[in-house]
N, C-alpha and C positions, 0 to 999 in steps of 0.2 A: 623412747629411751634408746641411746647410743647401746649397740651389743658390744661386748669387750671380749676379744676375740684371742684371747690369751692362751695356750696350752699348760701354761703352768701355773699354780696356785696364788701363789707369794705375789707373780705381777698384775695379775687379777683382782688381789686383794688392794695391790696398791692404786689399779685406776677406779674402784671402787669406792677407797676413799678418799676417790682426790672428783668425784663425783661435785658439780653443784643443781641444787633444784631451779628448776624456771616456769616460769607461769607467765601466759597472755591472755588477756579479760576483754572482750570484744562486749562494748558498755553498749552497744543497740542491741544484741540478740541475749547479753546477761551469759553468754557460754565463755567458761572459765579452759582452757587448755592446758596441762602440765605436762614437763617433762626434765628430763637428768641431761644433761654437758659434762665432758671432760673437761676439767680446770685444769690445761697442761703447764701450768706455773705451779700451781698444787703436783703434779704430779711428776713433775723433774726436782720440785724441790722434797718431797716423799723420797722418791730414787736417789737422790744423794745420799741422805739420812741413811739410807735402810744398806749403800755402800758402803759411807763411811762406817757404820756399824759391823760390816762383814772386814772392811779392812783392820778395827780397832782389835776382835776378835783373831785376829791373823799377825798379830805384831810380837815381834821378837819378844821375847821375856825378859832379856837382858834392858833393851831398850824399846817402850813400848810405841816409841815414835817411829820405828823401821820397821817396815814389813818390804819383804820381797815382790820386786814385781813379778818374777813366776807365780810366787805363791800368792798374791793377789788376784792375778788370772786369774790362775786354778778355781781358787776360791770363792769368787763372782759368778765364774758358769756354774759350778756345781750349786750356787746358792741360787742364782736365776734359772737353773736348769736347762743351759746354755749348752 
């Protein structure tokens, strides 16, 4: 199993479920092998998701399609714990 070497929770969480299982079966000895991969197309398309969502949450009230790039920063590290 890949260790996911993250200090913060939330990106931990996200390369855990971007996790796939794998298996190799050596058919002379009958011994089965498993183990977990980072799916980093799973896990860059998770990190958008989980952006977009901290941007939608950060958007003008007036207009919820404008959100500040300060306050986007801002908002991203404190939510990655950046």
């Amino acid at each position: 199993m890949q260790a996911i070497n993250s200090t913060h929770p939330k990106i931990k969480a996200l390369a855990t479920r971007a996790m796939d299982f794998k298996e190799s079966s050596d058919h002379c000895t009958g011994k089965t092998e498993t183990w977990t991969e980072i799916n980093f197309d799973t896990f860059a398309r998770l990190m958008i998701e989980e952006c977009i969502g901290v941007a939608g949450k950060n958007a003008q009230p007036s207009d919820p399609d404008l959100v500040s790039i300060d306050t986007l920063k801002s908002a991203l590290r404190t939510h990655f714990g950046l």
